[in-house]
N, C-alpha and C positions, 0 to 999 in steps of 0.2 A: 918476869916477875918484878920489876922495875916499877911499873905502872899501877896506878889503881883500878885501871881499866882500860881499853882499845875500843879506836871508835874505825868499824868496819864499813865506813858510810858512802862506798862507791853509788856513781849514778843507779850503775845498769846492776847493780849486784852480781853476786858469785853464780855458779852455775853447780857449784854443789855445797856452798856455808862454810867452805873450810876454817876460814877465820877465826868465826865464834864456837866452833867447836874444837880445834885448837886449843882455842884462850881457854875456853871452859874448862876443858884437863889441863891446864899449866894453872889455875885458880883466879884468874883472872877476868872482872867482869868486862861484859862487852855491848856496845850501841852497836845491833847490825840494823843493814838497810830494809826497809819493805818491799825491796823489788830483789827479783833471783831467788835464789832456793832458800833464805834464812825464814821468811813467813812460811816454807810447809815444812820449818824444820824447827822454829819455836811460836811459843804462846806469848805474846808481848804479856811484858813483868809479872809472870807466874814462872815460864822456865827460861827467859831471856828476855832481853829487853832489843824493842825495834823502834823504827822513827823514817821518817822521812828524810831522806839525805840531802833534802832539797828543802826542808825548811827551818832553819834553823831555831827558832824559837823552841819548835818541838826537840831536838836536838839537843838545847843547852838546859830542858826542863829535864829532860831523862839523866842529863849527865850529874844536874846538881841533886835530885833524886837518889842516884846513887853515892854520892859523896856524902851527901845531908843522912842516907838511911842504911848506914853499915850490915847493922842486923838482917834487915829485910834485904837489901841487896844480895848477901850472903845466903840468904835460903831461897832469891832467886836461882842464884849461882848453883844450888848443890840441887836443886828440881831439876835444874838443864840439865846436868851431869848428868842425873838418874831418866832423864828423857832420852836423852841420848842414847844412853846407853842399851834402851830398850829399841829404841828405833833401826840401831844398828848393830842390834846381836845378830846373830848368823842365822838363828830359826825367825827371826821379823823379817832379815832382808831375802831369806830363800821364800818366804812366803807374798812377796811381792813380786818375785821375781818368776814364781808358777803362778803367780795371778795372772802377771803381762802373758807369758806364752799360749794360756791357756784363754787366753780372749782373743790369741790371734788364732788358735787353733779353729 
């Protein structure tokens, strides 16, 4: 809680978002990358904010975006949380999880 925000902006990205989900529950906004699991896990600046880690312009737009728009960055923030939270209830992830077996079957 230090921060105004973390910027999660590896090349290759994560292989499952930990970061900006993480941050999300400690109330913390977050720049993740568009590569790795953060694009099938947010909506650029509806429930998270994404960017290219690799260009910075877009980078330092999203960042002064969030410092410039407290309010709105804030109801980015609390859509993620509730994204989230649907995405990884237990009846969203068992139903992903009899989708895969049931397409290998």
């Amino acid at each position: 809680l230090a921060s105004e925000f973390v910027f999660s902006l590896t090349q290759h990205g994560e292989a499952f978002g930990r970061v900006p989900f993480e941050a999300m529950f400690a109330e913390t906004k977050t720049i993740a990358p568009t590569v790795g699991a953060a694009p099938e896990l947010i909506i650029d600046m509806k429930t998270g904010v994404l960017s290219d880690p690799l260009n910075k312009d877009e980078v330092l737009h999203k960042a002064l975006y969030i410092l410039d728009n407290p309010e709105e960055s804030n109801k980015i923030l609390k859509c993620g949380q509730t994204h989230f939270k649907e995405l990884l209830s237990p009846k969203n992830v068992i139903h992903h999880v009899e989708k895969i077996y049931f397409s290998i079957l």
